[in-house]
C-alpha positions in Angstrom: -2.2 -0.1 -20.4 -0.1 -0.1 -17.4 3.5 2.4 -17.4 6.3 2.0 -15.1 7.5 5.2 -14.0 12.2 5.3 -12.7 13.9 7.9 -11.3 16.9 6.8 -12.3 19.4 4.5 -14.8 19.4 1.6 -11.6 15.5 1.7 -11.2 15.2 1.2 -15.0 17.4 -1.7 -15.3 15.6 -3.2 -12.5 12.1 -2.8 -14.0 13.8 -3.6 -17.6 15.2 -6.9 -15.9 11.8 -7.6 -13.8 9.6 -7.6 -17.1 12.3 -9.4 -19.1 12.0 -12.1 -16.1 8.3 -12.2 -16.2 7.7 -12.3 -19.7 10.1 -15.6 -20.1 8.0 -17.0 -17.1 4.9 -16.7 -18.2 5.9 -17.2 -21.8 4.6 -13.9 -23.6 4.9 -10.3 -24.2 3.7 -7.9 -21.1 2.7 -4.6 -22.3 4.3 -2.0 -19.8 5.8 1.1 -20.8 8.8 2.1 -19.1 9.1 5.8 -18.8 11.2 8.4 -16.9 9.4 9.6 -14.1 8.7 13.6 -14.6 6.6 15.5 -12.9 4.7 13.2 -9.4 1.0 15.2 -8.8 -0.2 14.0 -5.3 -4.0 13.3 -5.1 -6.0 15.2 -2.3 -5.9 13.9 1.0 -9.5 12.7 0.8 -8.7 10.3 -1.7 -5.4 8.8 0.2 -5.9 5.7 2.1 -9.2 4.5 0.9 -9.6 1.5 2.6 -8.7 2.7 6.0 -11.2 5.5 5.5 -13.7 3.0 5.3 -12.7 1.4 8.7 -14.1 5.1 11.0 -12.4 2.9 14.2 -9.1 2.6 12.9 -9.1 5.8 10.6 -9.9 7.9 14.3 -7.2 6.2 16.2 -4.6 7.4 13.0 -6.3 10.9 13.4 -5.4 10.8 16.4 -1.7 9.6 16.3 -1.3 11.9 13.3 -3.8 14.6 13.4 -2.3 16.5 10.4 -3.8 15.0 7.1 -0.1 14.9 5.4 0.8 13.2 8.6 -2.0 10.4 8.3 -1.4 10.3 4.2 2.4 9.5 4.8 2.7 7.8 7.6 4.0 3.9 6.8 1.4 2.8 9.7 -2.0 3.6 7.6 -0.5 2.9 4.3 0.7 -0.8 5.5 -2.8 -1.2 7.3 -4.5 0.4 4.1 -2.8 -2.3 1.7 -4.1 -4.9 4.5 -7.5 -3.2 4.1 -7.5 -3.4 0.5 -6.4 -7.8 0.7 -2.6 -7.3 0.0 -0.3 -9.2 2.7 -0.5 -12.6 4.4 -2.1 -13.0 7.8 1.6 -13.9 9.3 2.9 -10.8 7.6 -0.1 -8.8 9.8 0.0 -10.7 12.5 4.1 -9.9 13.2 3.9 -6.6 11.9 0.5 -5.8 14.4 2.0 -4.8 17.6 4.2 -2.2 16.1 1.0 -0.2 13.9 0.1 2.0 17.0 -3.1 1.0 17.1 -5.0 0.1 20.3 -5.9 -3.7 21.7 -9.3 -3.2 20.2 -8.2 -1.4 17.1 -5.5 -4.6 16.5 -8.6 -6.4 17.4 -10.7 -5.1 14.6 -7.7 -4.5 11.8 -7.7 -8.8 11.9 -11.4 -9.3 11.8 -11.5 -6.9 8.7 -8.6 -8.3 7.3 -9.8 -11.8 7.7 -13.2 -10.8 6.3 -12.1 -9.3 3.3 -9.8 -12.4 2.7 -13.0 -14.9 3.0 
């Protein structure tokens, strides 16, 4: 079972309209709830940003730049380069977004060759 969570009246219509769109596409019933969004509890930092976690290069050079662990769990850097991690995004989405992630030459380096793994 999967739940969409809104926050308020214009984030429900949107999700109401998205599912309404996607059932007529693909010509059936999708089983999300659609609930109000009550109380948000964060996970530990430890499990935040799993993919980048598993990358020690990259993960030290975002300990670095944000040597806080709230910093490194909310920064937009390590969660853009986690969801590349994890096989989300297209290679011209990484490749334009690279130079502005903070990361070294060699860190940039190694973000693509994982990225490319992972998508092989």
């Amino acid at each position: 079972m999967s739940v969409a969570f809104y926050h308020d009246e214009d984030q429900k219509r949107i999700i109401e309209d998205t599912r309404a769109e996607q059932e007529a596409r693909r010509k059936r019933d999708i089983a999300t709830e659609i609930r109000p969004a009550v109380k948000f509890y964060r996970a530990e930092d430890y499990h935040q940003k799993y993919y980048l976690r598993q990358q020690r290069l990259l993960a030290d050079e975002y300990k670095t730049i944000y040597p806080e662990p709230g910093m490194f769990t909310d920064s937009t850097a390590t969660a853009r380069v986690n969801g590349y991690l994890g096989g989300y995004g297209s290679p011209e989405q990484l490749q334009a977004l690279l130079p502005r992630l903070g990361l070294s030459r060699n860190g940039q380096t190694r973000l693509m060759e994982q990225y490319e793994y992972r998508a092989n």
